[in-house]
N, C-alpha and C positions, 0 to 999 in steps of 0.2 A: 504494500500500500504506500502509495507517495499523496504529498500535499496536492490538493487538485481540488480548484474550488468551481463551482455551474451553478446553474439558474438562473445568469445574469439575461437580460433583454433589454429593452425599451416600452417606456408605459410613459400613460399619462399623468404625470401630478395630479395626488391626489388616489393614485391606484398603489397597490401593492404588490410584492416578489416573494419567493424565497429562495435563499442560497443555500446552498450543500456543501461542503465541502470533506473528503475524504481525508484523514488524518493517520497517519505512521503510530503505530502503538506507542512507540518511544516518545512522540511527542505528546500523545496523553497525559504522560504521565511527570508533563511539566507541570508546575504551580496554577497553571491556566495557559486555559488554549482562545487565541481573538480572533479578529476578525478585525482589518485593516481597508482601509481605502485610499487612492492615490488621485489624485484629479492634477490633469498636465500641470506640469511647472514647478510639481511640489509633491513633498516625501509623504512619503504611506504615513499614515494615522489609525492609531489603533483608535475604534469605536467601539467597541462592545468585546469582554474577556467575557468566561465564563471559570470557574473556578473548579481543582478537582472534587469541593462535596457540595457543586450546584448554585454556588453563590454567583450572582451577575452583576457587573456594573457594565456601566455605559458612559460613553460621551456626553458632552451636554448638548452638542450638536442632534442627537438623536434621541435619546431618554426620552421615554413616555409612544415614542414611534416605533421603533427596534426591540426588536427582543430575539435572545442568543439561547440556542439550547446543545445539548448534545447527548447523544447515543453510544454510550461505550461499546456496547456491544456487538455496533454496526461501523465504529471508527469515523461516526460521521458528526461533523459540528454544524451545524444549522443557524440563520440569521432569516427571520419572519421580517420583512421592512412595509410595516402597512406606513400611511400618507405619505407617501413620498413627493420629495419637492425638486425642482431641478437643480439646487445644488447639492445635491446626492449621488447627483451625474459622477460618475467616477469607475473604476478600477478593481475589483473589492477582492483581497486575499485571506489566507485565512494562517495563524503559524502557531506554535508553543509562544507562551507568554512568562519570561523569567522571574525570578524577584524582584529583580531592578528593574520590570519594567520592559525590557529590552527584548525584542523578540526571539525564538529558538537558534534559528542559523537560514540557510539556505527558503527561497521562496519558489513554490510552484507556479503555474500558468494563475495566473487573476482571470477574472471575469465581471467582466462590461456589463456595468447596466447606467440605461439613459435613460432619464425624467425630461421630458417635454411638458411645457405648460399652455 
């Protein structure tokens, strides 16, 4: 299993996604596993970790819109994005989340998703 996140499309603001993304056991079984986004010109940004016993935070960019789950079972971390707005427009990857902060190591393919308004 490698990092490899989908679901991404294009919707209209105001509509909703869900991302998948498949996760390497090893990286489970970091402190939290997130869910990053990158919009041109500018560095990935974690928005939403989920933590090993189910704790979630989020950005304040998205809190209250986003919600993060994940299925150990299935290796699979999940991002629900209902009201989307077009600056959501972006990139969105998913990696191990360290102590510090600092994501695991290497990144999979992202996946595109575009908010028109």
């Amino acid at each position: 299993v490698q990092l490899q996140a989908s679901g991404g499309g294009s919707v209209q603001a105001g509509g909703s996604l869900r991302l998948s993304c498949t996760v390497p056991s090893s990286i489970l079984r970091f402190p939290a596993v997130g869910w990053y986004r990158r919009t041109p010109g500018k560095q990935r940004v974690l928005i939403a970790a989920i933590m090993l016993g189910g704790t979630a935070n989020y950005g304040d960019s998205v809190q209250g819109r986003f919600t993060i789950s994940r299925d150990n079972s299935k290796n699979t971390v999940y991002l629900q994005m209902d009201m989307l707005k077009p600056e959501d427009t972006a990139v969105y990857y998913c990696n191990g989340v360290r102590t510090n902060g600092l994501p695991s190591g290497s990144w999979g393919p992202g996946t595109l998703v575009t908010v028109s308004s």
